[in-house]
C-alpha positions as a Markdown table, in Angstrom:
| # | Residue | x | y | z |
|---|---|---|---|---|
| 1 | Unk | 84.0 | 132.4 | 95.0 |
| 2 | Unk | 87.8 | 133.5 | 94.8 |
| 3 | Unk | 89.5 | 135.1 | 91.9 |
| 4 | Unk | 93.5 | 134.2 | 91.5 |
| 5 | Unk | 95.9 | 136.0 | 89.9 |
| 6 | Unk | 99.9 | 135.9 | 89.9 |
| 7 | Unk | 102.8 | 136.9 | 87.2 |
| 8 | Unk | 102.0 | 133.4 | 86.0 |
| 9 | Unk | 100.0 | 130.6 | 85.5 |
| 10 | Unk | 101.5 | 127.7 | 84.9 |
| 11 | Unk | 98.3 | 125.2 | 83.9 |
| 12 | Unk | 100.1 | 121.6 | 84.3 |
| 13 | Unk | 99.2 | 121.4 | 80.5 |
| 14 | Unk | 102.6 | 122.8 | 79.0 |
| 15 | Unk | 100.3 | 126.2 | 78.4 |
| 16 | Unk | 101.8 | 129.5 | 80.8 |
| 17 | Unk | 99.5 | 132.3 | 81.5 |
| 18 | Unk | 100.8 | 135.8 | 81.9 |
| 19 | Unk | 98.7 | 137.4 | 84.7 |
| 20 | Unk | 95.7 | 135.0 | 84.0 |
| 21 | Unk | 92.5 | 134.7 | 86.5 |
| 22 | Unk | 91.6 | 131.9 | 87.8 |
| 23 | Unk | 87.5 | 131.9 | 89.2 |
| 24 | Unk | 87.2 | 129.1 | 91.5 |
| 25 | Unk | 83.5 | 128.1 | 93.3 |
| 26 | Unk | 83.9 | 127.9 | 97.3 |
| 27 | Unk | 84.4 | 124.2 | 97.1 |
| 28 | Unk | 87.8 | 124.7 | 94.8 |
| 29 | Unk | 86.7 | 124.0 | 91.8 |
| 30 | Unk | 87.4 | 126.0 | 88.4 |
| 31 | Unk | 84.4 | 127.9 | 87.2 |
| 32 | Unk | 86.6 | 129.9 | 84.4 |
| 33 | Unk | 90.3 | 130.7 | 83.7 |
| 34 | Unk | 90.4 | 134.6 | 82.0 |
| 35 | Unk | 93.5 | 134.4 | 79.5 |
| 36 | Unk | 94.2 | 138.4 | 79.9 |
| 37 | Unk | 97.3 | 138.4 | 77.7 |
| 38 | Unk | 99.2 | 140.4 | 80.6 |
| 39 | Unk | 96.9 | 143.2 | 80.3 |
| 40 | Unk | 95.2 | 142.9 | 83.8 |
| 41 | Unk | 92.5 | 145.8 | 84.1 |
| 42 | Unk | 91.5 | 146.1 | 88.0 |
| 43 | Unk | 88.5 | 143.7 | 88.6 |
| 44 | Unk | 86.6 | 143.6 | 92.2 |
| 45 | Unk | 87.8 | 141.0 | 94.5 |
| 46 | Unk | 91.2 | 139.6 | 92.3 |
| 47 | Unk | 93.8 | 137.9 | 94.8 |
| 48 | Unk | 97.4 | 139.0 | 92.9 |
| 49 | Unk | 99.9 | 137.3 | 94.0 |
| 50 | Unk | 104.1 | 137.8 | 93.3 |
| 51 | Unk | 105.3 | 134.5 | 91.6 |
| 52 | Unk | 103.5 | 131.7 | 89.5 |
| 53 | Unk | 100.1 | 129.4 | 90.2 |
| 54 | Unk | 100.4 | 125.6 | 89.5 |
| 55 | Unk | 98.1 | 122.9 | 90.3 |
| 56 | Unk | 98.8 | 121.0 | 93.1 |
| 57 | Unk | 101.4 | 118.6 | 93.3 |
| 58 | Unk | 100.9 | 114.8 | 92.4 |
| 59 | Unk | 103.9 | 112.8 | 94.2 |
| 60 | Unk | 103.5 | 110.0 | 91.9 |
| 61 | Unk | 105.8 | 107.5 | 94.5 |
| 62 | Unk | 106.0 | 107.9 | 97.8 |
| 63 | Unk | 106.3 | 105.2 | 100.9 |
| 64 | Unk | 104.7 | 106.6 | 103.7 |
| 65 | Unk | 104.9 | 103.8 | 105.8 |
| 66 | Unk | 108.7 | 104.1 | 106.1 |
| 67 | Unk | 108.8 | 108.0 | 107.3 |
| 68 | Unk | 110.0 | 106.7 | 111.1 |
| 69 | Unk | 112.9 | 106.0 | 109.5 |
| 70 | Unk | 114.2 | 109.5 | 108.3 |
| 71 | Unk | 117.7 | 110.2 | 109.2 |
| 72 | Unk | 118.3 | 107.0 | 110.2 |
| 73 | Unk | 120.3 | 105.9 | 107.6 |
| 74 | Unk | 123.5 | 107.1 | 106.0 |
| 75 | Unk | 123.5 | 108.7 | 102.7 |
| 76 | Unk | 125.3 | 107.0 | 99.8 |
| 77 | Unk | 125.2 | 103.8 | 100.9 |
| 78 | Unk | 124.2 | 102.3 | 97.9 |
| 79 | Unk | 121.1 | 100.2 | 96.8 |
| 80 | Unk | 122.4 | 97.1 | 98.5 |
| 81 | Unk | 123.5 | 98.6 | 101.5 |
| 82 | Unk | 120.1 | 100.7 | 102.0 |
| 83 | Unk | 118.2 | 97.3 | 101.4 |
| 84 | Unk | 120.2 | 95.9 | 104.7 |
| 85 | Unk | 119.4 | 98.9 | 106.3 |
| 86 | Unk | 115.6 | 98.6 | 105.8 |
| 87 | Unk | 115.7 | 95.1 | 106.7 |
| 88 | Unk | 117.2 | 96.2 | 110.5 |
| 89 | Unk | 115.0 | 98.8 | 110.9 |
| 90 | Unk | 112.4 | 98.7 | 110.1 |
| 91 | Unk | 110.1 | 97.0 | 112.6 |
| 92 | Unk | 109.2 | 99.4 | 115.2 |
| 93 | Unk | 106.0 | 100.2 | 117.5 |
| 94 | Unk | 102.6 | 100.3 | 115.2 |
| 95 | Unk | 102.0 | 103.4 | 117.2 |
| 96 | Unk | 104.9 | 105.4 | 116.1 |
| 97 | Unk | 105.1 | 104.4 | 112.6 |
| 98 | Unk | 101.5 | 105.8 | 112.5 |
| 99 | Unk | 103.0 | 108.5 | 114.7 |
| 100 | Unk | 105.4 | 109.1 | 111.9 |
| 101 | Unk | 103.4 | 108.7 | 108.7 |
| 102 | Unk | 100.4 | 111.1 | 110.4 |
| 103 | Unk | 103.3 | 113.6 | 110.6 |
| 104 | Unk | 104.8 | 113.3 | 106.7 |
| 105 | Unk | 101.0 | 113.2 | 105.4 |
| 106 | Unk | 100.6 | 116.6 | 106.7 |
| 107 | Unk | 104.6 | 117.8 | 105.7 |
| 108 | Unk | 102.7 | 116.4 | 102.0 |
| 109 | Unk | 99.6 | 118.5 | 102.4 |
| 110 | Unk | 101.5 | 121.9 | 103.4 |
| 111 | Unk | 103.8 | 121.3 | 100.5 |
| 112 | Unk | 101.2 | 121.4 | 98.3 |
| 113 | Unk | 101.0 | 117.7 | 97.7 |
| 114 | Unk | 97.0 | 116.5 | 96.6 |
| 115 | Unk | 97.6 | 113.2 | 95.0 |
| 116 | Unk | 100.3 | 110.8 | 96.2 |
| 117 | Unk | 101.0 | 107.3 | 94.3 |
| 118 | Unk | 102.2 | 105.7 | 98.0 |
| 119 | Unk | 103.9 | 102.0 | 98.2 |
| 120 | Unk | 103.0 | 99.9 | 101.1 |
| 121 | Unk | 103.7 | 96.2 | 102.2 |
| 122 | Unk | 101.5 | 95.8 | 104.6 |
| 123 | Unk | 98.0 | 97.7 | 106.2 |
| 124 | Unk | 99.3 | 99.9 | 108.8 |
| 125 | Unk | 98.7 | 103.4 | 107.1 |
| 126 | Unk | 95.5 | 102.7 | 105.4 |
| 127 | Unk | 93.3 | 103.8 | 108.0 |
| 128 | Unk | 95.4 | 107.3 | 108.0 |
| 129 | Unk | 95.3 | 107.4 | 104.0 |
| 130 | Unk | 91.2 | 106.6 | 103.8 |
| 131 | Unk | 90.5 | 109.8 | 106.3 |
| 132 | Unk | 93.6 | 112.1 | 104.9 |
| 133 | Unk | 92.8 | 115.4 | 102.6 |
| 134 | Unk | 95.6 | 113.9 | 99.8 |
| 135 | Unk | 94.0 | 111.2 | 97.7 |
| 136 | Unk | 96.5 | 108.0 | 97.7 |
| 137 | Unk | 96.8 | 105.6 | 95.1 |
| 138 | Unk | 97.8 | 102.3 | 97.5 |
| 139 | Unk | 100.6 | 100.1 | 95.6 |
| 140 | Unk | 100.6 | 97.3 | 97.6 |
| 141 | Unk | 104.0 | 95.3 | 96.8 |
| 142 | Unk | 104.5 | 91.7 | 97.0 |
| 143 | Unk | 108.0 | 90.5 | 97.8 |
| 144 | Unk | 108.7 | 87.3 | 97.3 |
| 145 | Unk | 112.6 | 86.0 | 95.2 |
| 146 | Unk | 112.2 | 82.4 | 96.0 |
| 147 | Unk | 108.8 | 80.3 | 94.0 |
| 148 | Unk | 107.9 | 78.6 | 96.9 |
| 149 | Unk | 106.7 | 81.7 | 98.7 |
| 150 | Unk | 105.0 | 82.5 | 95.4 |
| 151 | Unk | 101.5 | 81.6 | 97.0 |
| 152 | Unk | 101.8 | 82.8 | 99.9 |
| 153 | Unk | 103.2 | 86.1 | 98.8 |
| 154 | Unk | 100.2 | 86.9 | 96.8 |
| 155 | Unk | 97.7 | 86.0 | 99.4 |
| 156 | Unk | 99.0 | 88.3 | 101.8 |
| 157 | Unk | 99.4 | 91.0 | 99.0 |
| 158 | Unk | 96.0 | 90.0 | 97.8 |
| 159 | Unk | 94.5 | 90.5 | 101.5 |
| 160 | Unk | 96.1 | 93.8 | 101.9 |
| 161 | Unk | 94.1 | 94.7 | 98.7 |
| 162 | Unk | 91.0 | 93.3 | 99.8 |
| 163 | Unk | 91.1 | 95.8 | 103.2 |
| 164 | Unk | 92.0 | 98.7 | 101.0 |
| 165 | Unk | 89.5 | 98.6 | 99.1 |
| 166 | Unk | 86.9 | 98.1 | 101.4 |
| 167 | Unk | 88.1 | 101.3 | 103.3 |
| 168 | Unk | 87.8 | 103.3 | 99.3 |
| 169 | Unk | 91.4 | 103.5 | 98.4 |
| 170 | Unk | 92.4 | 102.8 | 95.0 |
| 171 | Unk | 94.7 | 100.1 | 95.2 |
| 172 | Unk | 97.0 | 98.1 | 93.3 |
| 173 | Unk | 98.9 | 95.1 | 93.5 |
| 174 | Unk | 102.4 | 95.5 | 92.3 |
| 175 | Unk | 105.8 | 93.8 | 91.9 |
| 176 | Unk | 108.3 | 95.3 | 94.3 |
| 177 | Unk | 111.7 | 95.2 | 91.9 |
| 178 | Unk | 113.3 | 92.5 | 89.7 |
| 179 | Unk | 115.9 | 91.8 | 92.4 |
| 180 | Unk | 112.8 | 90.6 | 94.9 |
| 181 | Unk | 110.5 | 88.8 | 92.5 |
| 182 | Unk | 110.2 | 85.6 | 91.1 |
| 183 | Unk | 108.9 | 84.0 | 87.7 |
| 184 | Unk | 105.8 | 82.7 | 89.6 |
| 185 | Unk | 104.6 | 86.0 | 91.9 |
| 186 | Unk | 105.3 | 88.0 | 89.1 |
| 187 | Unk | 102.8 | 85.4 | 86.7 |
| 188 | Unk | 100.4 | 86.2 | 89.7 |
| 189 | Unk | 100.4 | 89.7 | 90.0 |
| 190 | Unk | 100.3 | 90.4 | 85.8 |
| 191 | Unk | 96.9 | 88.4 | 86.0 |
| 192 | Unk | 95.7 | 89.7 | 88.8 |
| 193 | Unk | 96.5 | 93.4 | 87.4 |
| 194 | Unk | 94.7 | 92.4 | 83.8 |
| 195 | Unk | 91.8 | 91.3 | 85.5 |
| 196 | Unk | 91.2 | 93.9 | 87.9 |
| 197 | Unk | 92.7 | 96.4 | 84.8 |
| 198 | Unk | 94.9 | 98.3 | 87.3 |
| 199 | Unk | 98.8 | 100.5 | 87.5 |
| 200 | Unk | 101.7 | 98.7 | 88.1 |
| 201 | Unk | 104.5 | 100.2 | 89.8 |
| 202 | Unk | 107.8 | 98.9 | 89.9 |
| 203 | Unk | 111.3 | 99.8 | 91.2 |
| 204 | Unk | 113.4 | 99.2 | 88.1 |
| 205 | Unk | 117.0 | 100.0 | 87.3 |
| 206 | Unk | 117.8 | 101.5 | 90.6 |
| 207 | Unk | 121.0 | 100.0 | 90.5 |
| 208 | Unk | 124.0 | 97.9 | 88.6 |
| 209 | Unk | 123.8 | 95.4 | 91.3 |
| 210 | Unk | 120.4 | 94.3 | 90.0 |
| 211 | Unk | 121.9 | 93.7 | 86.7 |
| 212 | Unk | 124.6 | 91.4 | 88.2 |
| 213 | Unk | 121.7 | 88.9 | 89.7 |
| 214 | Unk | 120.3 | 88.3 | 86.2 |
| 215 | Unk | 123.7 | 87.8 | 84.6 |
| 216 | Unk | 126.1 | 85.7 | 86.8 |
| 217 | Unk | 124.2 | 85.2 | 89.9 |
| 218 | Unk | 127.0 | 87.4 | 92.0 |
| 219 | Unk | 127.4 | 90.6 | 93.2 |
| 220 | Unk | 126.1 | 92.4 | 96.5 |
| 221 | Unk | 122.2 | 92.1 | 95.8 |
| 222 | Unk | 123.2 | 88.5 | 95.7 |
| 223 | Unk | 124.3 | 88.3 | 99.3 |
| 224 | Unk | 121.7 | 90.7 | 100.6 |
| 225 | Unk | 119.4 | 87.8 | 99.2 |
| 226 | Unk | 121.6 | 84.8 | 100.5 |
| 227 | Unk | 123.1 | 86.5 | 104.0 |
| 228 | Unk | 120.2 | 88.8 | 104.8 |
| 229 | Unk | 117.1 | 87.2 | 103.8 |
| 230 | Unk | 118.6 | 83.8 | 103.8 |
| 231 | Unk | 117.0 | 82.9 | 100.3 |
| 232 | Unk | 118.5 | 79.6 | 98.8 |
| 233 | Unk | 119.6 | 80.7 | 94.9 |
| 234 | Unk | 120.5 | 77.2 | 93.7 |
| 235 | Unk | 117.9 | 77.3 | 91.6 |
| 236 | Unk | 118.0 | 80.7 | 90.3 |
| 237 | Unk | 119.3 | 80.4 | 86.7 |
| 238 | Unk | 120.8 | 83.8 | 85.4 |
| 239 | Unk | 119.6 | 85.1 | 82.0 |
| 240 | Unk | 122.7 | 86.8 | 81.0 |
| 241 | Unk | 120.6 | 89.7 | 80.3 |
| 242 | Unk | 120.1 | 92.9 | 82.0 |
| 243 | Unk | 117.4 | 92.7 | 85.3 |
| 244 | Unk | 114.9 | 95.3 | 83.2 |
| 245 | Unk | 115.2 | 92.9 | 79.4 |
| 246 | Unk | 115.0 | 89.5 | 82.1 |
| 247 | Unk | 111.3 | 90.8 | 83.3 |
| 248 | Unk | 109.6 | 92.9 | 81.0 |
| 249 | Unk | 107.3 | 90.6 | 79.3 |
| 250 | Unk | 106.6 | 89.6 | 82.4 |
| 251 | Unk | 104.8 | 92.3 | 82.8 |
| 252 | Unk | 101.3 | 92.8 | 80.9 |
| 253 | Unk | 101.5 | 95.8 | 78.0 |
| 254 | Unk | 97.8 | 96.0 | 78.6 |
| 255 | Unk | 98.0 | 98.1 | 81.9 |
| 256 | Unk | 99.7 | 101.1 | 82.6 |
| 257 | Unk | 103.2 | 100.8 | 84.5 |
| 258 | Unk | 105.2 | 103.1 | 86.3 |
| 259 | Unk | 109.1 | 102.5 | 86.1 |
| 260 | Unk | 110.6 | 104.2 | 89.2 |
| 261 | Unk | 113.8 | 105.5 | 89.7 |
| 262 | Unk | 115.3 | 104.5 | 86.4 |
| 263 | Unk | 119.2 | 105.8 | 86.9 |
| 264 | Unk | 120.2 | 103.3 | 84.6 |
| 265 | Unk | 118.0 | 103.6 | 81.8 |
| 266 | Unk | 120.1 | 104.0 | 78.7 |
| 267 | Unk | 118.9 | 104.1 | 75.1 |
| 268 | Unk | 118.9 | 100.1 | 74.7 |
| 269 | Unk | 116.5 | 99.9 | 77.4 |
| 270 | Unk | 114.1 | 102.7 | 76.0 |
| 271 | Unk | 114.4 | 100.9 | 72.7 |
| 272 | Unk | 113.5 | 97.5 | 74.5 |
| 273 | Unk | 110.7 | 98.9 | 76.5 |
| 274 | Unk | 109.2 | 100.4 | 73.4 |
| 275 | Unk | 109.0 | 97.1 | 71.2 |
| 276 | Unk | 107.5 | 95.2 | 74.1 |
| 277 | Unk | 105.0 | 97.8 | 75.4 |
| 278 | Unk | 103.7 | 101.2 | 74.2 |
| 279 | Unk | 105.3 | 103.8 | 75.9 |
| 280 | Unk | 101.7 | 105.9 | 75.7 |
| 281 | Unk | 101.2 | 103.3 | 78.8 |
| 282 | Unk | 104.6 | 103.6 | 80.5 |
| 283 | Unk | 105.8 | 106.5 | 83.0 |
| 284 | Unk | 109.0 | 106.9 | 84.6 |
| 285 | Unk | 108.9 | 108.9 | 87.8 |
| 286 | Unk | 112.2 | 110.5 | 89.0 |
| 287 | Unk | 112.7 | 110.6 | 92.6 |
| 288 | Unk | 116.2 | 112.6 | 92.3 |
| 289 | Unk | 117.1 | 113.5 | 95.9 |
| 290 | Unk | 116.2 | 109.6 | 96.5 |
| 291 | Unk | 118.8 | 108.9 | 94.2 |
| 292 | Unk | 121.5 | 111.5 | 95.3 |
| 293 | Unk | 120.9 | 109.9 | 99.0 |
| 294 | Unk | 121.1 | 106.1 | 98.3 |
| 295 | Unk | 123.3 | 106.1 | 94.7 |
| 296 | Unk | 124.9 | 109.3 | 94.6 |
| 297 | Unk | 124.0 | 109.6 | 90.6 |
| 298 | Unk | 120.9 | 110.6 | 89.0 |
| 299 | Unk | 118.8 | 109.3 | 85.3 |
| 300 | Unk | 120.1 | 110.6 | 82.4 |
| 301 | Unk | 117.1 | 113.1 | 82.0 |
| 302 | Unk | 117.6 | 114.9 | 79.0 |
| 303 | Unk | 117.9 | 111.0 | 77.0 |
| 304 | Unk | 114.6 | 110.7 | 78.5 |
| 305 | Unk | 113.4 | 113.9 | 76.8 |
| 306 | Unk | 114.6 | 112.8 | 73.7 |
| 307 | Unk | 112.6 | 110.4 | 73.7 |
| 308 | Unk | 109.8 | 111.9 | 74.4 |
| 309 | Unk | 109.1 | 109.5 | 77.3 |
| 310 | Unk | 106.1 | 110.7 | 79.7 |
| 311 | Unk | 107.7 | 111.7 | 82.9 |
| 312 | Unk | 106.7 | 112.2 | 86.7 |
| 313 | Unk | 108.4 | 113.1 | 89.9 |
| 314 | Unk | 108.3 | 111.4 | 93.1 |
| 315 | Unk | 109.6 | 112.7 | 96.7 |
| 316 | Unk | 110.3 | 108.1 | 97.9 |
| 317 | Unk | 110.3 | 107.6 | 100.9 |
| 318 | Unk | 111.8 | 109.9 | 104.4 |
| 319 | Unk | 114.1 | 106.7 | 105.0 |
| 320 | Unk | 115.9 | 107.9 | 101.4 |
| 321 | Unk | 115.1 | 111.5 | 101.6 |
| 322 | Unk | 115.8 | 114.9 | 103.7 |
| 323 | Unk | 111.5 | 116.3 | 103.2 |
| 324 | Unk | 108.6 | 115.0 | 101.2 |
| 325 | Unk | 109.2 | 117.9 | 99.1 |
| 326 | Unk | 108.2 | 118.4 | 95.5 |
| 327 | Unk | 109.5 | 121.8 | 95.3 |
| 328 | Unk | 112.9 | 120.5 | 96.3 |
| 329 | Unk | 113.0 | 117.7 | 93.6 |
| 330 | Unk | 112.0 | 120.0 | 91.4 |
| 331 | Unk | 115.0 | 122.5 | 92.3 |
| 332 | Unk | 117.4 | 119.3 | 92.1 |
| 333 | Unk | 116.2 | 119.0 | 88.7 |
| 334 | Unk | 116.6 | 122.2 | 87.5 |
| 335 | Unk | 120.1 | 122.5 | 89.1 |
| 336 | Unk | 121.4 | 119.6 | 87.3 |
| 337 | Unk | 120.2 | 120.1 | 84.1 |
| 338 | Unk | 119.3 | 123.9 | 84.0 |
| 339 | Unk | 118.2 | 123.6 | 80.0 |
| 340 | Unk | 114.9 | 122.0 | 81.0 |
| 341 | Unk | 112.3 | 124.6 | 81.5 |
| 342 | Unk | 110.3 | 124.8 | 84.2 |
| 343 | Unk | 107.1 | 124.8 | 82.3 |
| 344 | Unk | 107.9 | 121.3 | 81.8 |
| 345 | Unk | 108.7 | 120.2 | 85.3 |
| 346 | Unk | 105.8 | 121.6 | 86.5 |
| 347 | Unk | 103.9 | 119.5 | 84.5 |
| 348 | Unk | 106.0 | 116.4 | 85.5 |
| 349 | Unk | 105.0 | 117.0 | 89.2 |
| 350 | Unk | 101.4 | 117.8 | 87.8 |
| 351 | Unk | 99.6 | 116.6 | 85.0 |
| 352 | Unk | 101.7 | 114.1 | 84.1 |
| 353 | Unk | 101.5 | 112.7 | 87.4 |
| 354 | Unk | 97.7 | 112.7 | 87.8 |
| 355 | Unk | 97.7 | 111.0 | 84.2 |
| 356 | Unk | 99.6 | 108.5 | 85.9 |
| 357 | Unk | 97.8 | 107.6 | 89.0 |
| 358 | Unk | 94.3 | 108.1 | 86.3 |
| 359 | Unk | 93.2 | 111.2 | 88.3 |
| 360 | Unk | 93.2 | 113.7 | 86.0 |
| 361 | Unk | 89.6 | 113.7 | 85.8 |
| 362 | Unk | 90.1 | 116.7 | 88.6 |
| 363 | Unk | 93.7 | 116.9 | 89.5 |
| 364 | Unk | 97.1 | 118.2 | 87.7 |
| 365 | Unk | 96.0 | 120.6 | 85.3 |
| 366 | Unk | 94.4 | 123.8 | 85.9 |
| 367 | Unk | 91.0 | 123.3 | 83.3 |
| 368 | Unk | 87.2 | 124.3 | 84.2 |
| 369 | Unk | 85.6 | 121.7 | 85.9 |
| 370 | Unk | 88.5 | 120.0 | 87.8 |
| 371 | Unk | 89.2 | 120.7 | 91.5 |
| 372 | Unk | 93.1 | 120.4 | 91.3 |
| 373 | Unk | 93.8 | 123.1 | 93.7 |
| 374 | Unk | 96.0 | 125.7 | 94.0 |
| 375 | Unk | 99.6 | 126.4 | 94.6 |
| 376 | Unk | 101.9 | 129.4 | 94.2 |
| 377 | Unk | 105.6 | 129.3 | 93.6 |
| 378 | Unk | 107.3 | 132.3 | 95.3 |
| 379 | Unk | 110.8 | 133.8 | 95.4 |
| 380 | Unk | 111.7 | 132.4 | 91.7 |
| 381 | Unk | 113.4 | 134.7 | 88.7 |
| 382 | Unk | 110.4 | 135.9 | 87.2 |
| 383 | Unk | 112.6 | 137.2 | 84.4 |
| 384 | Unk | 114.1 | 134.0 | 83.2 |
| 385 | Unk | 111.6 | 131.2 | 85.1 |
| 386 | Unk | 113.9 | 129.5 | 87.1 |
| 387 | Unk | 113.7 | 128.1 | 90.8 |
| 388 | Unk | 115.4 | 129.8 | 92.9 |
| 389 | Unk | 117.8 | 128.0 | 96.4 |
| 390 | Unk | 115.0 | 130.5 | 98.6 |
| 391 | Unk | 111.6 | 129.4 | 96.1 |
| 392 | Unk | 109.2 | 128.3 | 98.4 |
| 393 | Unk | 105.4 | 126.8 | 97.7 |
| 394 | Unk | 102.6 | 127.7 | 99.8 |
| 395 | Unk | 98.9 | 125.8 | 99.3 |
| 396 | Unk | 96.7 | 128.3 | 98.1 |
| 397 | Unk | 93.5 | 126.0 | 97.5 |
């Protein structure tokens, strides 16, 4: 049994502690949370620590199978140009991409990752994910712009599933973006996800580029499409619409759907997403230093808060990012809009995330029962709760 104790708790819930216990059974799991209301009297066997506890971190999107390609690619490329990028690169030795993802799982688990929503295309990390301390929640993408791959896009999506599951990862099937889906895989995935009642996860509104497929049928996602891939669009009629209004009722309102990235939401799109599907089912996850690294913007996170939306935080991928660091997108947050409190960021890269990835039944809040484990934040202002440049994380549980 262990007894934690810090300046303050934050629970994951939106509810802060001053110098609260925490009673956890060998295992990790809570046995009792003591609300002291900052009176702490000496009690036998208390760990105090200098800073605040959290839960541990749930990444809610991550891509594991891409981390042999960190600093391989310029920053602020844009989405068009990373997308060519990935395409040249990405093939390498089975061996080292293992190599590569064995070494960013662990840079997850010291940064006090437990729960990682992680996007694959293919099998090659599953074995590493079904024997790794995180819990993933496997989005396996199908890509596919042109119907005539529609079948065979799902099949292979659908056997990737198949060997997931039978290794005990919860798994998904999911659309990769609207810019590398058609009409007919993305008919086939919605049913697939009613039947089997599971998360979507989608790339959506990453970039303007997007927008100028669905409209006029030009711009650079256009010729990644045409010059890279070497996709015939003949028969790709624009809708004259945005990429996000072109797909969304393409998607099924019954199961819950993570938006990712999102730097273009504006109101008109929150608006749209809220008369076709309840927004109690819909997350967007921010993956900000993502952003900075391929767009050089970020979402317009304070519209988001007024609307109340249900946020999480994501680290993507180390071919878009400098760490798999939750801490540092957190710090990105608060930098660039220092009105949010951090109360409510931690629970972004907590509960809200676990909600998410439906694994709050014991992670991303600190409550009896749950095993979410334990993480202290230290080197912040205690006096104002802020992140500081030299906060750091350490696992605790």
């Amino acid at each position: 049994m262990r007894k934690l104790s810090a300046h303050y708790i934050f629970t994951g819930t939106g509810v802060v502690l001053v110098k609260g216990i925490i009673i956890l059974s060998d295992d990790g799991t809570i046995i009792d949370i003591i609300d002291t209301k900052g009176e702490l009297d000496e009690m036998a066997n208390v760990e105090f620590y200098s800073g605040a506890l959290i839960p541990g971190f749930v990444n809610a999107h991550c891509h594991l199978e891409l981390s042999h390609l960190h600093n391989v690619f310029p920053e602020k490329t844009g989405l068009p140009g990373f997308l060519k990028n990935v395409i040249e690169c990405r093939n390498l030795e089975e061996d080292k991409v293992i190599d590569a993802a064995r070494k960013a799982d662990f840079e997850l688990y010291k940064n006090g990752v437990v729960a990682v929503g992680d996007i694959s295309n293919g099998n090659t990390t599953f074995q590493l994910k079904s024997k790794s301390k995180i819990v993933y929640h496997t989005f396996i993408e199908a890509l596919g712009f042109s119907p005539q791959r529609a079948e065979k896009a799902f099949a292979w999506a659908q056997y990737y599933f198949e060997e997931a599951l039978s290794l005990g990862l919860p798994v998904s099937v999911v659309p990769h973006a609207p810019y590398s889906i058609s009409k007919e895989l993305f008919d086939k995935i919605s049913e697939f996800a009613v039947n089997q009642q599971s998360i979507l996860s989608m790339h959506s509104q990453e970039s303007s580029e997007e927008d100028d497929l669905y409209r006029s049928r030009d711009g650079e996602i256009v010729r990644h499409l045409t010059e890279n891939l070497a996709i015939d669009l003949s028969s790709f009629e624009p809708t004259g619409k945005s990429a996000l209004e072109s797909v969304i009722h393409w998607l099924p309102k019954e199961n819950k759907l993570l938006l990712v990235h999102n730097l273009r939401t504006c109101q008109k799109d929150i608006d749209l997403i809220a008369k076709t599907r309840s927004l109690n089912k819909t997350w967007f996850v921010l993956c900000p230093d993502s952003n900075l690294y391929i767009e050089d913007r970020l979402p317009d996170i304070e519209l988001f808060r007024k609307n109340k939306l249900q946020i999480c935080i994501g680290t993507d991928s180390l071919s878009s990012n400098h760490q798999l660091s939750m801490l540092a997108e957190m710090q990105t947050i608060q930098t660039h809009f220092p009105a949010i409190p951090l109360v409510e960021i931690v629970t972004w890269a907590t509960g809200n995330g676990a909600e998410a990835l439906e694994m709050n039944h014991w992670a991303g809040t600190i409550e009896q029962g749950k095993k979410p484990g334990i993480n202290l934040i230290s080197g912040m202002d205690l006096q104002h709760l802020r992140l500081l440049p030299n906060t750091k994380v350490k696992r605790l549980i």
